[in-house]
N, C-alpha and C positions, 0 to 999 in steps of 0.2 A: 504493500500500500504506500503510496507516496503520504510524505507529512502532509499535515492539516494544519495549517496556520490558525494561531489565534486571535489578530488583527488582520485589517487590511487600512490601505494609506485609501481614504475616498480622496480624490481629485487629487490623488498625490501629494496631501498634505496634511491630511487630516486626521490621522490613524485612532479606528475605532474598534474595539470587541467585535467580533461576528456574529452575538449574540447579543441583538439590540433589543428596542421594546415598541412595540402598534401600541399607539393611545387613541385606537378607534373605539374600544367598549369600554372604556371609562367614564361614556355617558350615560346617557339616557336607555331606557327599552328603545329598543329598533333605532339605537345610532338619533336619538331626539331627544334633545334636551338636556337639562341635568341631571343626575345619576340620584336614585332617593337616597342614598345616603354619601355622598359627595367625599367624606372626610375617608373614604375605602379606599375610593381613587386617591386621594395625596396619598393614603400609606402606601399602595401598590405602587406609584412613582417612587418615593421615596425608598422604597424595597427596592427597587429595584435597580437604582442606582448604585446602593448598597452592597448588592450585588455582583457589581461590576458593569452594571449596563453604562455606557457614555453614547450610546445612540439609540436618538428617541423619532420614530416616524410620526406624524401626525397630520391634519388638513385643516383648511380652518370652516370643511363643510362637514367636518364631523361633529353635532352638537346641532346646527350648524355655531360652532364659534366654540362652543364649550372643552374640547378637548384643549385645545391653545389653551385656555383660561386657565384651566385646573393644573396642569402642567407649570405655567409661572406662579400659582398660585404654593404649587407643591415645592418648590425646584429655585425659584431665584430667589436673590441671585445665584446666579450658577455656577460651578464649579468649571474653574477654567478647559477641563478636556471634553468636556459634556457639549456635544453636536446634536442639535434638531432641526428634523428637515418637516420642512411643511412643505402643502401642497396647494393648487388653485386651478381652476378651471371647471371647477363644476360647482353646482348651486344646488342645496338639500330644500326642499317645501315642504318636506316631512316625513316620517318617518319610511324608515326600509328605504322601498325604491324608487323614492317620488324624489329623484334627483336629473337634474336636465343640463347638459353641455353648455357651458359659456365660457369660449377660451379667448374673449375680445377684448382690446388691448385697455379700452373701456372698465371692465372688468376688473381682468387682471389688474389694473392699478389699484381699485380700489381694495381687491384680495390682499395682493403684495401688503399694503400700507397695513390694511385692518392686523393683519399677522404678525409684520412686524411690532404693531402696538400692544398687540394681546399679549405678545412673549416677551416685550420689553427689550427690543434688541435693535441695534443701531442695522442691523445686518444680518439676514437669513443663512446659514450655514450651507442649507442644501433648498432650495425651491424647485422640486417637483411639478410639471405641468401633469394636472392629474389625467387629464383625456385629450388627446387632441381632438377640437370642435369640427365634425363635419359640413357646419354652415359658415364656415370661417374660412379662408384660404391660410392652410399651417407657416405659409412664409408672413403672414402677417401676424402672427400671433408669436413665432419665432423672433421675429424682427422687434416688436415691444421687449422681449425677455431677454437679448442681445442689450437693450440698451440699457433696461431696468438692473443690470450686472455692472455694465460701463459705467451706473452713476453710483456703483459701490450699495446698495441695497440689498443685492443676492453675492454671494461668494461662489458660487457652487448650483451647477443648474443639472437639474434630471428630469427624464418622459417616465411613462408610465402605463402600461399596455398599451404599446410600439411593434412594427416589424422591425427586421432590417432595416428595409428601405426607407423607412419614417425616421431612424435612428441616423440615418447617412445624411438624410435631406435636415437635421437637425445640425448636426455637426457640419454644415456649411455653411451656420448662423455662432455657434459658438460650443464650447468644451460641453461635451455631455459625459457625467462624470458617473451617472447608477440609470438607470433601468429598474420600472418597479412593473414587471407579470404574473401574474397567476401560474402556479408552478409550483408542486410538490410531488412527492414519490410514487403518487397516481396520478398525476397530471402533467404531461410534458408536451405542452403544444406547442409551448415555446423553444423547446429544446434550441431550435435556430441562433434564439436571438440572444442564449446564454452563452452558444459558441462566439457569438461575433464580440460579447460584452469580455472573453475572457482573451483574445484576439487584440482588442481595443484598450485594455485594464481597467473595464468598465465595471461598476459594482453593479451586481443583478443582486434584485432584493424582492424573492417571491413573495408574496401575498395569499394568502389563504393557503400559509405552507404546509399543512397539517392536512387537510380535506379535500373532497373534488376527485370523483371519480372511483370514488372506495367503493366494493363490495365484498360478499362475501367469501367469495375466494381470496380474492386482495389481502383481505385483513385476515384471513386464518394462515398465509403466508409468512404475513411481519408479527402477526400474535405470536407464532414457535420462536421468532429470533428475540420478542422482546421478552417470553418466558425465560428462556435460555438465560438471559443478560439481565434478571429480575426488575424489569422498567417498564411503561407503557408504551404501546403503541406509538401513541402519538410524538414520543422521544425517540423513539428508533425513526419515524418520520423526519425529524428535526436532527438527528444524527448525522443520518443521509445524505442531506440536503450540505450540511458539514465537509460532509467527505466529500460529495459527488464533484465541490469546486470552491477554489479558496477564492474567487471571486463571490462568492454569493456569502451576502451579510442578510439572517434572520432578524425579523421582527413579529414575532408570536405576544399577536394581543393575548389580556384575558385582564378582569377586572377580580381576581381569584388570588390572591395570596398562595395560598396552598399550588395554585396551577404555574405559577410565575416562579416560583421554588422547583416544580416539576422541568419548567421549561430549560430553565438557568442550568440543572443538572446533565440537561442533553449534551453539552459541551464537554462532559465529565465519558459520555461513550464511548468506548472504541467498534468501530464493526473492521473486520478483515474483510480482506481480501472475497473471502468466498461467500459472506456476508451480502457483502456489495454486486459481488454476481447476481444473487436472488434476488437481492431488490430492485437488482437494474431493469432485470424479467419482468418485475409487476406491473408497468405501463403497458407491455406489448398483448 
């Protein structure tokens, strides 16, 4: 087995754990609003940190705004290694899935700005375009995020379920330094665009890395390896994901103490060699 790195430099300067933290469920039910008992969320940030996390993903339409909140609320000021990336281009009207594309330059300014203020930061570490907008032409939405960097605002700019091609046609507007797709040990649509991100020394950071695509075959596969190695499932997923490329930095939400302790221990895994065979198997 080749080593497994326990950092990675994002944008080649920023070196952070590979085992970050989503502060998407630290809201509300269904990603809305405030969380009913809100003081969970500081402690899970603050756990977490504890921890060893120094990188925290979040958006400022998750809440819509409240995940930002609770996060400076939890956390600053902040400890100097400690990197949070937010996100912008899409608009939450409530809960679940009533979220709607707007990646217009419009917008984004007033995203950028609102984020910056909620997190108290002269300058966003990593700014995520969360979707590129399909009623939008992406070189104009490119082209505001190009200068909103130039006026020192964003440090550090990332997509977010992208091809290739969207990733090439980005990088002709400026540094694209992570990639955020959907992509775990049942799920590999992206496989492509993890090659090109480790190719490029692009940080790929799946999203929904635990789930997606599981049944029950699937899982009575990784059930025998997580028996074996007395752990759950879901850390042998998060294991994986480890191994499979020291380009890829985890960010395993959970508003759960106890789960955030589970997640944190994934990094404590080892899988072989022949490990990694079988799991390579479960997507096909």
């Amino acid at each position: 087995m080749k080593n497994v790195n326990k950092t990675f430099r994002l944008g080649g300067d920023l070196e952070v754990n590979r085992i970050g933290y989503g502060a998407m469920r630290i809201t509300g039910p269904a990603i809305w609003g405030m969380p009913e008992n809100p003081q969970n969320s500081i402690d899970v940030l603050r756990r977490a940190v504890e921890l060893g996390v120094n990188f925290i993903d979040t958006a400022d339409q998750y809440g819509p705004f409240t995940s930002e909140q609770l996060i400076t609320e939890a956390l600053h000021p902040y400890a100097s290694d400690l990197v949070i990336g937010t996100k912008g281009g899409l608009v939450r009207f409530g809960p679940w899935a009533d979220i709607h594309n707007d990646a217009s330059p419009q917008h984004l300014h007033e995203a950028l700005n609102g984020s910056l203020q909620r997190l108290k930061r002269e300058q966003i570490d990593l700014y995520q375009l969360h979707r590129i907008d399909p009623g939008i032409p992406a070189e104009i939405t490119f082209e505001f995020l190009k200068k909103a960097q130039a006026e020192g605002k964003i440090r550090h700019l990332g997509l977010s379920e992208v091809s290739v091609e969207e990733i090439k046609k980005a990088q002709d507007f400026f540094e694209v330094v992570s990639v955020q797709n959907r992509y775990s040990v049942f799920n590999r649509e992206w496989e492509s665009v993890l090659d090109y991100c480790e190719q490029q020394n692009i940080a790929f950071i799946p999203w929904f890395p635990i789930g997606g695509g599981m049944d029950s075959k699937k899982e009575e596969v990784i059930q025998q390896i997580a028996e074996a190695k007395g752990v759950s499932i879901h850390q042998i997923a998060l294991s994986w994901l480890l191994h499979r490329s020291n380009h890829i930095l985890l960010i395993p939400g959970t508003s759960s103490l106890q789960h955030l302790e589970e997640n944190m221990a994934a990094g404590t895994i080892s899988l072989s060699k022949y490990d990694m065979e079988i799991l390579n198997k479960i997507a096909n």
